[in-house]
C-alpha positions as CSV (number, residue, x, y, z in Angstrom):
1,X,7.5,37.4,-45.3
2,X,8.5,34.1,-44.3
3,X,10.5,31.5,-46.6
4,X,7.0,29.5,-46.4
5,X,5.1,32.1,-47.5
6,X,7.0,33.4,-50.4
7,X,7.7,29.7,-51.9
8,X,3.4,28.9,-51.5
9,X,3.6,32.3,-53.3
10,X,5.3,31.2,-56.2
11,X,3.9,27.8,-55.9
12,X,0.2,29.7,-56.6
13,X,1.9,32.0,-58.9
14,X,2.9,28.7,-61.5
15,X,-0.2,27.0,-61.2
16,X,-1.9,30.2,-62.4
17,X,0.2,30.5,-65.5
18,X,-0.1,26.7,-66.7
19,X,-4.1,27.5,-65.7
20,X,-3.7,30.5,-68.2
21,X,-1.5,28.4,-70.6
22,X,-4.3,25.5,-70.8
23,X,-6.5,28.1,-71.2
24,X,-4.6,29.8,-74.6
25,X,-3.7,26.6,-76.0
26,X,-7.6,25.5,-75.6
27,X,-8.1,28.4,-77.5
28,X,-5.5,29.3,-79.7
29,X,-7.6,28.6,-82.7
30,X,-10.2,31.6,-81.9
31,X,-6.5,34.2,-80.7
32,X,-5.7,33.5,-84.5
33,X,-8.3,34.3,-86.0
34,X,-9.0,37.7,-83.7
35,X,-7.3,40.6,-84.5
36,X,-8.5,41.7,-81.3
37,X,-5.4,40.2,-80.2
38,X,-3.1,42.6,-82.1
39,X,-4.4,45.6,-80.8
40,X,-3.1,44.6,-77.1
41,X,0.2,43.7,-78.8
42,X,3.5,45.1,-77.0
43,X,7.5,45.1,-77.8
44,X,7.9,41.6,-76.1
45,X,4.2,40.8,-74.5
46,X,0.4,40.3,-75.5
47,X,-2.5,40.7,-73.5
48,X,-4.6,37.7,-73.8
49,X,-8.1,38.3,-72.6
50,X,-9.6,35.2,-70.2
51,X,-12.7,34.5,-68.4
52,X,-11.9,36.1,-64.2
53,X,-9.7,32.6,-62.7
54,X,-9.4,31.5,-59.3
55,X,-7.6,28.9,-57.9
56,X,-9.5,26.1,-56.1
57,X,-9.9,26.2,-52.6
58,X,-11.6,25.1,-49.6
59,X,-14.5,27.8,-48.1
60,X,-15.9,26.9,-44.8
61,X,-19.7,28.3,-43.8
62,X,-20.2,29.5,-40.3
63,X,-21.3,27.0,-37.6
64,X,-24.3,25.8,-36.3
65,X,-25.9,26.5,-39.7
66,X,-27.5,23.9,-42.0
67,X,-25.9,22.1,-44.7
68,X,-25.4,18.8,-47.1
69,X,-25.4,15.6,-44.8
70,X,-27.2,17.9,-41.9
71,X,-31.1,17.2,-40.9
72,X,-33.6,14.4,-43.1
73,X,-34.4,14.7,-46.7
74,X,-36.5,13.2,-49.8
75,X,-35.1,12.1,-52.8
76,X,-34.8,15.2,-55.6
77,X,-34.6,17.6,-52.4
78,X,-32.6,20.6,-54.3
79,X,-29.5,21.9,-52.1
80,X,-29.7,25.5,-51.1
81,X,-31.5,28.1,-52.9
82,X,-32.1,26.8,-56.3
83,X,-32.8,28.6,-59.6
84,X,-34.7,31.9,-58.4
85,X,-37.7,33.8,-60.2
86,X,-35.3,36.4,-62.6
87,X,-38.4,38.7,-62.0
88,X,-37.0,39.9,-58.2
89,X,-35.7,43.0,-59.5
90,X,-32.1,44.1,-59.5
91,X,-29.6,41.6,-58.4
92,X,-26.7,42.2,-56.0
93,X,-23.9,39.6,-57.2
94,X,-20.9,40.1,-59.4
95,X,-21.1,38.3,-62.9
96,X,-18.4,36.7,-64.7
97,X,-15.4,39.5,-65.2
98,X,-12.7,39.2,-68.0
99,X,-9.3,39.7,-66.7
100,X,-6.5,40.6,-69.6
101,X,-2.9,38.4,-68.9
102,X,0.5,39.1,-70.3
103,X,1.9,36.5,-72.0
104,X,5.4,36.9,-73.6
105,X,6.1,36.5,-77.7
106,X,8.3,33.8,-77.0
107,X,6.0,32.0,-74.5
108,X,3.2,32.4,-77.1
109,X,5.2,31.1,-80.0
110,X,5.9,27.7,-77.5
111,X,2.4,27.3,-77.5
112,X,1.6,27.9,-81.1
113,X,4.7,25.7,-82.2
114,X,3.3,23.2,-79.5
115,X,-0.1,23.0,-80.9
116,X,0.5,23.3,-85.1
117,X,3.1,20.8,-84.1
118,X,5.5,22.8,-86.0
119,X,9.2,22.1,-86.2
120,X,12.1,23.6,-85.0
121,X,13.8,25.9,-87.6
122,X,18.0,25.4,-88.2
123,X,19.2,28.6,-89.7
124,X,22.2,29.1,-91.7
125,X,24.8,31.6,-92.0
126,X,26.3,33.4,-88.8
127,X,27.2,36.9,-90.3
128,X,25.9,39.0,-87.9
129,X,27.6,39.5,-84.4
130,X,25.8,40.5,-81.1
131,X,28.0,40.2,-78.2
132,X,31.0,38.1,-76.9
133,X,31.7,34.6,-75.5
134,X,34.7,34.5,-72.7
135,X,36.0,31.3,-72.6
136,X,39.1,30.0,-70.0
137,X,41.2,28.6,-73.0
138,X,44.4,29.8,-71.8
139,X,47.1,30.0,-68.8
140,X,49.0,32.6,-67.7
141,X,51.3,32.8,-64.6
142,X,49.8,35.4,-63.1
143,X,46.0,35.9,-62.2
144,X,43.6,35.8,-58.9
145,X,44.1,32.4,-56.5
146,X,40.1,32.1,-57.9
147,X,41.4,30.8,-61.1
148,X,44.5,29.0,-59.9
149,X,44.8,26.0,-62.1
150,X,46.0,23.0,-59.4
151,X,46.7,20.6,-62.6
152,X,49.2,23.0,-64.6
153,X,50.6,24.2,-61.5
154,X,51.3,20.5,-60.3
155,X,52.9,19.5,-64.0
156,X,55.2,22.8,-64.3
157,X,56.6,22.1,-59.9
158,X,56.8,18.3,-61.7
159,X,58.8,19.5,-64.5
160,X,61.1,21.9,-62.2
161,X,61.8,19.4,-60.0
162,X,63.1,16.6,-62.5
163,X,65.0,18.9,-64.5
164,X,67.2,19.8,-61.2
165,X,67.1,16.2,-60.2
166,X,65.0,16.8,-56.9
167,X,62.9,14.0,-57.9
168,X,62.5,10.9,-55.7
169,X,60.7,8.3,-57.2
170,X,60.8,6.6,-53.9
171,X,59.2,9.4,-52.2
172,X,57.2,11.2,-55.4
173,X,56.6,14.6,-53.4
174,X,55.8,17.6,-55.1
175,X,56.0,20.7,-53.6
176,X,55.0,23.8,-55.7
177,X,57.0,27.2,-55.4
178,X,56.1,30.8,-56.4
179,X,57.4,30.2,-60.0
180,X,55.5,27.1,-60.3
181,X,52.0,28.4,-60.3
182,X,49.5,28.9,-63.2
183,X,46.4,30.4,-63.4
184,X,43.8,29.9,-65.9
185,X,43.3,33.2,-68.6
186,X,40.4,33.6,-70.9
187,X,40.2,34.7,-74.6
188,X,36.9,36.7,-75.9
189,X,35.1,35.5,-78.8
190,X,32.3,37.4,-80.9
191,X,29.3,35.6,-79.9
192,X,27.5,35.3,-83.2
193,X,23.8,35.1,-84.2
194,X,21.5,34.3,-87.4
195,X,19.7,36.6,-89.8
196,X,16.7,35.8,-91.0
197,X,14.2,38.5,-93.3
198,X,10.7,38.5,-94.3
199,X,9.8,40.2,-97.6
200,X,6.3,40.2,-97.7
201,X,4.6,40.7,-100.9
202,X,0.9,41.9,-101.0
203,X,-1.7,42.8,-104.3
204,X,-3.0,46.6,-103.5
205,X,-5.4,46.4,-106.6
206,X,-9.0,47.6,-106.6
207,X,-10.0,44.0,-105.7
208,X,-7.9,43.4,-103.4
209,X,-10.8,44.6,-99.9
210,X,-10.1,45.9,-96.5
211,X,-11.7,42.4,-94.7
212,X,-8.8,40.7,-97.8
213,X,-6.0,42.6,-96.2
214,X,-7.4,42.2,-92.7
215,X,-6.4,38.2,-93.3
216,X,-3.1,39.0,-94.4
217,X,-2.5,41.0,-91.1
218,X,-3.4,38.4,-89.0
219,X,-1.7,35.3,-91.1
220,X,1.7,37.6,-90.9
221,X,1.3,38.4,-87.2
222,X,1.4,34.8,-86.2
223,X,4.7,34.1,-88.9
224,X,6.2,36.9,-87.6
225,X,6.0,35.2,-83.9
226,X,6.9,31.9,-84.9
227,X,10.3,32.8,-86.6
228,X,11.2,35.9,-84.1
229,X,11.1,32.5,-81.7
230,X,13.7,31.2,-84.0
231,X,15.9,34.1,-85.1
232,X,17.3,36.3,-82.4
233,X,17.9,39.6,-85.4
234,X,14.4,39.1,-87.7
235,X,14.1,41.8,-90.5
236,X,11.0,42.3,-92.2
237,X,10.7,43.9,-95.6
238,X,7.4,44.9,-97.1
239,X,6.5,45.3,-101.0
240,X,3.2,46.2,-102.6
241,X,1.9,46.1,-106.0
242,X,-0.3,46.4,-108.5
243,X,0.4,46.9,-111.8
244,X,4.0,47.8,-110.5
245,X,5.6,47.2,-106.8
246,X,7.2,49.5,-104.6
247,X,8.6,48.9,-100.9
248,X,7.0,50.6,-98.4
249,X,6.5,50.2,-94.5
250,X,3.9,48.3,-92.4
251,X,1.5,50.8,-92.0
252,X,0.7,51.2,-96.0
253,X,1.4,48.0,-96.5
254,X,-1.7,46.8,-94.6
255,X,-3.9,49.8,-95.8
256,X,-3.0,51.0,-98.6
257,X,-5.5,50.4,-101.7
258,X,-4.8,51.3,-105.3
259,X,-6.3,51.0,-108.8
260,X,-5.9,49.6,-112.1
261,X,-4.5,46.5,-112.9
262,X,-2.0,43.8,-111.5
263,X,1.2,42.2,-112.4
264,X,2.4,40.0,-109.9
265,X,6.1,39.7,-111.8
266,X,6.6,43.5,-110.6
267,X,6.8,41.8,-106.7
268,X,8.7,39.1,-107.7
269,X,11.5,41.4,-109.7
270,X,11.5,43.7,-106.9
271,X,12.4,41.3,-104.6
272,X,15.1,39.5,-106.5
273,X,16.9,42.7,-106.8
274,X,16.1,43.4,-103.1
275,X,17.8,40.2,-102.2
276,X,20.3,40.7,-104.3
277,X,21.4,44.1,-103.0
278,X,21.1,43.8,-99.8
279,X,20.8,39.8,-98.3
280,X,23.6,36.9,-99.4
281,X,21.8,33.8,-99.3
282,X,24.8,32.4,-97.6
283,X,24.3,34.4,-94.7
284,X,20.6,34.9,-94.6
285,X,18.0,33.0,-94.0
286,X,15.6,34.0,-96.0
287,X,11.5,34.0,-96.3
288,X,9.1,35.3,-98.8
289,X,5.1,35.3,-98.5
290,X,3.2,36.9,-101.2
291,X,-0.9,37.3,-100.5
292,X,-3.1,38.3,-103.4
293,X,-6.7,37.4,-104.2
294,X,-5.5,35.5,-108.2
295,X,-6.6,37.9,-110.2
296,X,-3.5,38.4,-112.3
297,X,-4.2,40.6,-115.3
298,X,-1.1,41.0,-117.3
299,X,-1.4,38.7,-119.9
300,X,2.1,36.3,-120.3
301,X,2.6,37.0,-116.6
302,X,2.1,34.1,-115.1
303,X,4.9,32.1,-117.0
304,X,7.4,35.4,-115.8
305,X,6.0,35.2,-112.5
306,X,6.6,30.9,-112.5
307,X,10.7,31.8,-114.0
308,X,11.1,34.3,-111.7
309,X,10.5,31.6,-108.8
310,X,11.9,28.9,-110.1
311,X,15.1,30.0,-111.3
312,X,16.2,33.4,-108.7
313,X,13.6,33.2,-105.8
314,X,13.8,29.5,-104.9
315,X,16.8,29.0,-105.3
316,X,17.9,31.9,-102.7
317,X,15.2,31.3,-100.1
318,X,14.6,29.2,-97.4
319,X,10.6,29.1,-97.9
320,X,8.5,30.9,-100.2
321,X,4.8,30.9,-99.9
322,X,2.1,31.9,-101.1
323,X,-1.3,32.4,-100.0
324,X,-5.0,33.3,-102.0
325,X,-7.7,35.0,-100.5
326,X,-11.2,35.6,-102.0
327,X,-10.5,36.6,-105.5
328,X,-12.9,36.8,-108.7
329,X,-13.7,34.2,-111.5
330,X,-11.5,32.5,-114.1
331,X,-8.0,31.1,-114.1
332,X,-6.2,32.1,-110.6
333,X,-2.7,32.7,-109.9
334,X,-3.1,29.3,-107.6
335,X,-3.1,27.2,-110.8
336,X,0.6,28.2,-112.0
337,X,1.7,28.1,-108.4
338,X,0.5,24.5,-108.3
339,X,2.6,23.7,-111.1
340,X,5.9,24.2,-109.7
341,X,7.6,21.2,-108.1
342,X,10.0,22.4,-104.9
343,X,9.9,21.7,-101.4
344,X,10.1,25.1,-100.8
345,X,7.3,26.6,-102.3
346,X,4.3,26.3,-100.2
347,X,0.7,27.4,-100.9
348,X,-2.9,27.8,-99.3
349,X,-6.3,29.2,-99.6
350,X,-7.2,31.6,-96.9
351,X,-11.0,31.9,-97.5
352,X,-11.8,33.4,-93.8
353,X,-10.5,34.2,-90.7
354,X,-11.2,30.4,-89.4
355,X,-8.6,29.3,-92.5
356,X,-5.7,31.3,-90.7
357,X,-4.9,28.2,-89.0
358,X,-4.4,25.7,-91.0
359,X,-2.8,28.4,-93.4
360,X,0.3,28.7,-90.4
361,X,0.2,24.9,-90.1
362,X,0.9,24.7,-94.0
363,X,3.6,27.6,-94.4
364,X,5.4,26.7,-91.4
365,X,5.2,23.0,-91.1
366,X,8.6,22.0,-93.0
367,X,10.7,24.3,-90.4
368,X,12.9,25.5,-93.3
């Protein structure tokens, strides 16, 4: 393959992926609200499902055959066949196919931070290590002619040459020997990176429906991608509750479905002591969402739940939010969270599948 070739290869290759790009970010808003799209999820990629795309190009008819421009005509003349009678039996052409294209997480997350407008995230802390930076800091006088350092070696043949009084400033010439020459060394540094966790929270009481938890799945797929685009090390810690919480780990937390009552306070208590034991806010940037339909039964809860987040979970967390599906009648948990005043708490409605949008927009649009 010729030079030619392979660069209009990669040439149609390009125009293909901004094609497929245009297409995602055109339709982002239906991806979100799929959870189609989390079924074809890999380790690093997710097949995105498109209408069959070709690239434009020119297609030449054989000669001496008819066509536009070609012979007389009337005004409203149709060009070629027209719309035929669907009653001609079976037809012989290929419809429109659907094609599935890999897209990475991190390309996807571009898009989704492109279109939510969402800012960039600056984590704290840099506890955790993965790796090591070499840098040339040092000089040595030994090493490979590849890293011979002209400048040192110049300044040390200067320095020689002075000190035995072989200097002539009328003829400044410098002439390196052995001894003189320096070569540049290099020192390894741990190259460090940012933690970051995500402790969901999730009510597993009777009300709390399969289609209820089927919004929080989708909301969480698309955090998850937006701060994995941030964070190179992302944890993600998952409690459930009902009338008491208990960690457990993906799978139950997006299916499991108990009884009897709730008591939200049981989350946020597990929690505190979860990042108490195990995350320094110092070094961790932390995130907390909590999902329940409102229906908090236990009484004085409400006021534990609001002191639990305004005096240990707020203060510890980057973001906290907190979002309500459906739930039942009478006061809501959304009315207490309304009533505290930090920049970090965030909260939203998530009422169906087309809400899952503006719900991303809302907990990740301060980039904390």
């Amino acid at each position: 393959m010729s030079d030619y070739s392979a660069h209009r290869i990669d040439q149609d290759v390009g125009r293909f992926r901004q094609i497929v790009r245009g297409h995602v970010r055109g339709n982002l808003r239906k991806y979100m609200s799929n959870g189609e799209l989390i079924g074809r999820q890999g380790k690093e990629l997710v097949s995105i499902p498109v209408p069959q795309i070709q690239l434009p190009h020119f297609r030449f008819g054989d000669k001496q055959m008819g066509g536009v421009g070609q012979g007389e005509g009337d005004v409203g003349t149709p060009i070629g066949q027209g719309d035929q009678d669907g009653s001609q039996g079976a037809g012989d052409q290929p419809g429109q196919h659907i094609m599935e294209v890999e897209i990475s997480l991190e390309e996807l997350a571009a898009i989704l931070g492109e279109e939510l407008e969402l800012p960039r995230i600056e984590p704290k802390g840099k506890e955790s290590v993965e790796g090591e930076i070499v840098r040339y800091t040092g000089i040595r006088r030994v090493g490979p002619e590849s890293l011979r350092s002209f400048k040192r070696t110049y300044r040390a043949a200067l320095k020689r040459q002075l000190a035995l009084g072989l200097y002539d400033s009328k003829n400044p010439v410098i002439i390196p020997i052995r001894d003189d020459v320096r070569y540049r060394s290099w020192n390894v540094y741990p190259k460090p990176q940012n933690n970051a966790v995500i402790i969901y929270m999730m009510d597993v009481s009777g009300s709390m429906t399969r289609n209820k938890k089927e919004l929080v799945r989708l909301t969480a797929f698309w955090i998850d991608t937006w701060l994995r685009a941030n964070y190179k090390n992302l944890s993600v810690r998952y409690i459930v509750h009902d009338a008491n919480a208990k960690e457990v780990d993906d799978h139950t937390f997006y299916h499991l479905r108990e009884s009897g009552g709730t008591r939200i306070s049981s989350a946020y208590e597990l929690c505190t002591q979860m990042i108490h034991q195990d995350y320094n806010p110092r070094d961790w940037n932390i995130y907390g969402f909590h999902f329940s339909d409102g229906e908090n039964f236990g009484g004085d809860d409400d006021n534990v739940c609001k002191q639990l987040l305004e005096e240990r979970l707020l203060p510890q967390m980057n973001l906290f939010g907190y979002g309500q599906v459906p739930g039942g009648y009478g006061r809501m948990f959304m009315a207490t969270i309304t009533t505290i005043e930090d920049e970090k708490l965030v909260s939203t409605k998530i009422k169906d599948r087309d809400d899952i949008f503006a719900a991303i927009k809302t907990f990740l649009g301060k980039g904390l």
